[in-house]
C-alpha positions in Angstrom: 164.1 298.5 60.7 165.3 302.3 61.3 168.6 303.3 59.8 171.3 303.6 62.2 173.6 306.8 61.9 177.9 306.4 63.0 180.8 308.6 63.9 184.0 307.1 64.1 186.2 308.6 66.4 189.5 307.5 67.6 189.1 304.0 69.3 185.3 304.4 69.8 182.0 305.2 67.9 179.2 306.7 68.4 176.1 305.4 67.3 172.5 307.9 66.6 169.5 305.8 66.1 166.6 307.7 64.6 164.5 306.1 67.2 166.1 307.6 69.7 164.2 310.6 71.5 165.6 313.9 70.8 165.4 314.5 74.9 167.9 311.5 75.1 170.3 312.9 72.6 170.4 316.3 74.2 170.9 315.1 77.6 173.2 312.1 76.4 175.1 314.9 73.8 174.7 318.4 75.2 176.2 319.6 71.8 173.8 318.8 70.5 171.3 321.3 71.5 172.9 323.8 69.6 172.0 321.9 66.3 168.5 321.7 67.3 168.5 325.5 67.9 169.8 325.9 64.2 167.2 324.5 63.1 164.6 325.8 65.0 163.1 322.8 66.3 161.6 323.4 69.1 162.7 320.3 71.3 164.8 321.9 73.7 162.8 321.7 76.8 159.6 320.2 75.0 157.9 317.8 76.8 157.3 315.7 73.9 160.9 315.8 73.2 161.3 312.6 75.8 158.8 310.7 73.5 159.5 312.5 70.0 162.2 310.6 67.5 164.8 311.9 66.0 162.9 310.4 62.7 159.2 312.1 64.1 161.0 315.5 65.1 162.6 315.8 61.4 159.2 315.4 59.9 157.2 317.6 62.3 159.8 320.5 61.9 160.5 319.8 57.7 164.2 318.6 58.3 166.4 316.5 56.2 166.9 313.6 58.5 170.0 312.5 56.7 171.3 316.0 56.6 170.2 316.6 60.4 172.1 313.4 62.1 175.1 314.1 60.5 174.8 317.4 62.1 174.4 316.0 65.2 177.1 313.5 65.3 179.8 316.5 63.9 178.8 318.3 67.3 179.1 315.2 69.5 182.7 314.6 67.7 183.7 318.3 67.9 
């Protein structure tokens, strides 16, 4: 069972599951590309990034998942 990863914000919150391809997140989160960028992963415009996990990407680029996700879910809340 993956860890799931939450933002509270206002009324709503938004959910990052590690399982999640990092294609989804970006197109779901545009923010978020700019986190990826950061750190170098390669994803943006990938064509593994449709099939790569958040969880998979981390590992294949040496990224602190923990670290990372809550990265991304300051830019979706910003």
């Amino acid at each position: 069972m993956s860890r799931m990863y939450r933002r509270k914000t206002h009324s709503r919150s938004t959910v990052i599951d590690p399982d999640m391809p990092v294609d989804e997140i970006m197109r779901r989160w545009p923010a978020t590309v700019g986190v990826m960028i950061r750190h170098r992963m390669l994803c943006v415009g990938c064509p593994i990034g449709s099939f790569h996990t958040v969880t998979e990407a981390c590992a294949e680029h040496e990224v602190e998942e923990e670290a990372f996700v809550r990265e991304l879910l300051a830019a979706i809340g910003s």
